[in-house]
C-alpha positions as CSV (number, residue, x, y, z in Angstrom):
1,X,0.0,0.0,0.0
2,X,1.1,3.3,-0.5
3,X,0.5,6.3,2.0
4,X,0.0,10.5,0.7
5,X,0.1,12.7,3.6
6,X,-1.5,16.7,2.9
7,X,-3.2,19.2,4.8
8,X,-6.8,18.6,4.1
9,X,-7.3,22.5,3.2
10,X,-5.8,21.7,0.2
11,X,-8.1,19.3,-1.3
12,X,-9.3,22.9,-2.4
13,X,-6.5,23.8,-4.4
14,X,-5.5,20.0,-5.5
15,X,-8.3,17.9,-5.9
16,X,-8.9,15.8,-7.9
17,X,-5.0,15.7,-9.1
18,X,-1.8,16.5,-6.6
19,X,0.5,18.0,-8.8
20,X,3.8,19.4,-7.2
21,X,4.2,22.1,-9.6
22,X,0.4,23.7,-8.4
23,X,2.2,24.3,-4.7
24,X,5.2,26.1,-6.0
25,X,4.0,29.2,-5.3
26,X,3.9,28.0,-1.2
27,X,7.0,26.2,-1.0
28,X,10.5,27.4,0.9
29,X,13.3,28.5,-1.2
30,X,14.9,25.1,0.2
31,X,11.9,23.3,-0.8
32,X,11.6,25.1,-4.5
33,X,16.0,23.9,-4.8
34,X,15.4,20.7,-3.8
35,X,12.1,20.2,-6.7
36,X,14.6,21.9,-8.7
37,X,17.1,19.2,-8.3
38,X,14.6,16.2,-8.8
39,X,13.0,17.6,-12.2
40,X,17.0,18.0,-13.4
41,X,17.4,14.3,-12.4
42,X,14.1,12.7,-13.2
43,X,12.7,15.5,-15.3
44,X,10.0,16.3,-13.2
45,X,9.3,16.7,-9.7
46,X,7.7,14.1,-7.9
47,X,4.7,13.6,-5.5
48,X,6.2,11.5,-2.8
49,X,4.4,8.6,-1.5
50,X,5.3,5.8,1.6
51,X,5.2,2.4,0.6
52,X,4.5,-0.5,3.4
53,X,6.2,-3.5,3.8
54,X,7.8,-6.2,5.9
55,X,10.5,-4.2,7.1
56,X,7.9,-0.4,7.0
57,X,4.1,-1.5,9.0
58,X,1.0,0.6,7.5
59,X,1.0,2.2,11.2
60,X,4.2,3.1,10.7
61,X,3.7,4.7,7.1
62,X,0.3,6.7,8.5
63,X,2.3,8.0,11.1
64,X,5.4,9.2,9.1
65,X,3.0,10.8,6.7
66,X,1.2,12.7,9.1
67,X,4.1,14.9,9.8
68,X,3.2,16.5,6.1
69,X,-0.8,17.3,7.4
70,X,-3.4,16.3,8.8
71,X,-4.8,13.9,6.4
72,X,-3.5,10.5,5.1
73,X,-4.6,8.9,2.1
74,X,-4.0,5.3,1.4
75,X,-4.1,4.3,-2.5
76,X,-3.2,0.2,-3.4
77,X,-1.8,0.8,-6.7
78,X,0.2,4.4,-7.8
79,X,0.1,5.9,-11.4
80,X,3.3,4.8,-13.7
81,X,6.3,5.9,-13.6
82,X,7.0,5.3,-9.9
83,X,10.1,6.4,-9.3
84,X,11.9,4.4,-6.5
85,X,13.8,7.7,-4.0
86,X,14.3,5.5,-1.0
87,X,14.0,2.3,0.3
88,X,10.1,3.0,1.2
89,X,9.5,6.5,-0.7
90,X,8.0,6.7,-4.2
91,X,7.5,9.1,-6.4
92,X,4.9,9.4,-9.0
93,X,4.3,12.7,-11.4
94,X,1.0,13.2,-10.2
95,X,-1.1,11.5,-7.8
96,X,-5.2,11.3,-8.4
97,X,-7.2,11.2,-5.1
98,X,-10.3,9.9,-6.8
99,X,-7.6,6.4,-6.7
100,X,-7.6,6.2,-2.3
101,X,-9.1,3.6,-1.0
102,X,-8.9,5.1,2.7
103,X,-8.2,7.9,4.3
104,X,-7.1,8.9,7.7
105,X,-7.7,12.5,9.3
106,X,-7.4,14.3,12.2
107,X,-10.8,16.8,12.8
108,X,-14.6,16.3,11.5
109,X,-14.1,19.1,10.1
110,X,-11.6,17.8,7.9
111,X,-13.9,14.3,7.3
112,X,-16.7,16.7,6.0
113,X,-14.5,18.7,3.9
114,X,-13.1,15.3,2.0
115,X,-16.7,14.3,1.9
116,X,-17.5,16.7,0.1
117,X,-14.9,16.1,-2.9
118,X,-14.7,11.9,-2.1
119,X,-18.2,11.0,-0.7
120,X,-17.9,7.4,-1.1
121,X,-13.9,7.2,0.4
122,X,-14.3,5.7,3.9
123,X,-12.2,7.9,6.5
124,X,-11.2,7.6,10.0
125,X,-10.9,10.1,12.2
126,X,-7.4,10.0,14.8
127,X,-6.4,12.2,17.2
128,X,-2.4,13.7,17.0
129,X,-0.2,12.6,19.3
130,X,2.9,14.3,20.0
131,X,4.8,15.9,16.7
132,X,1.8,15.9,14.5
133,X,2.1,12.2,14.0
134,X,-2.0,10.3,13.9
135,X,-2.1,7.9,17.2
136,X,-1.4,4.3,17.4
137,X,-4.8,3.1,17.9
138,X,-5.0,3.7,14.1
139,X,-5.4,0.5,11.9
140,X,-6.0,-0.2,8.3
């Protein structure tokens, strides 16, 4: 499986596609050099995903995530090319939410605002633990 993590405000901005090159325009000069540095090497810059496995749990992927917003979306198959930037991260050029199959969040407020653009996606709701990581008791 493969884990998204995004501040559910921006389902605004982003939905139905997450395309790095839409968020330029709120990035860090660090950020904007280091998407600079993947489009010169891949020729585009990546969405980055987690990918579970033996060695990375799903907990573990939902939590890492969550450091990037409050909102998690899970997807079981990612658009080609998947680029392979670590041992667990992915990169794809654009990521479609309409593809989740799940998604964990962190306020009814933000389950009513992906409602609204993904009425059919079934969502949890987590509290935040300590450094913006979704609890344990979360479970796919």
């Amino acid at each position: 499986m493969y884990f998204h993590g995004i501040k559910a405000e921006y389902l605004q901005f982003h939905f139905p596609i997450i395309n790095p090159v839409h968020s330029e325009h709120r990035r860090s000069s660090m950020q904007l050099t280091d998407g600079q540095k993947l489009k010169e090497r891949f020729g585009f810059e990546p969405v980055h995903l987690l990918q579970s496995s033996d060695a990375l749990s799903k907990r573990s992927c939902i939590k890492q995530c969550s450091r990037f917003g409050d909102t998690v979306f899970v997807f079981e198959n990612i658009s080609l090319p998947i680029l392979y930037l670590s041992k667990h991260e992915r990169g794809v050029a654009v990521l479609d939410l309409r593809d989740a199959i799940y998604c964990y969040t962190t306020k009814m407020m933000n389950a009513n605002l992906i409602k609204k653009y993904l009425p059919n996606l079934p969502i949890r709701i987590d509290s935040i633990q300590k450094n913006n990581t979704i609890s344990n008791k979360s479970s796919i």
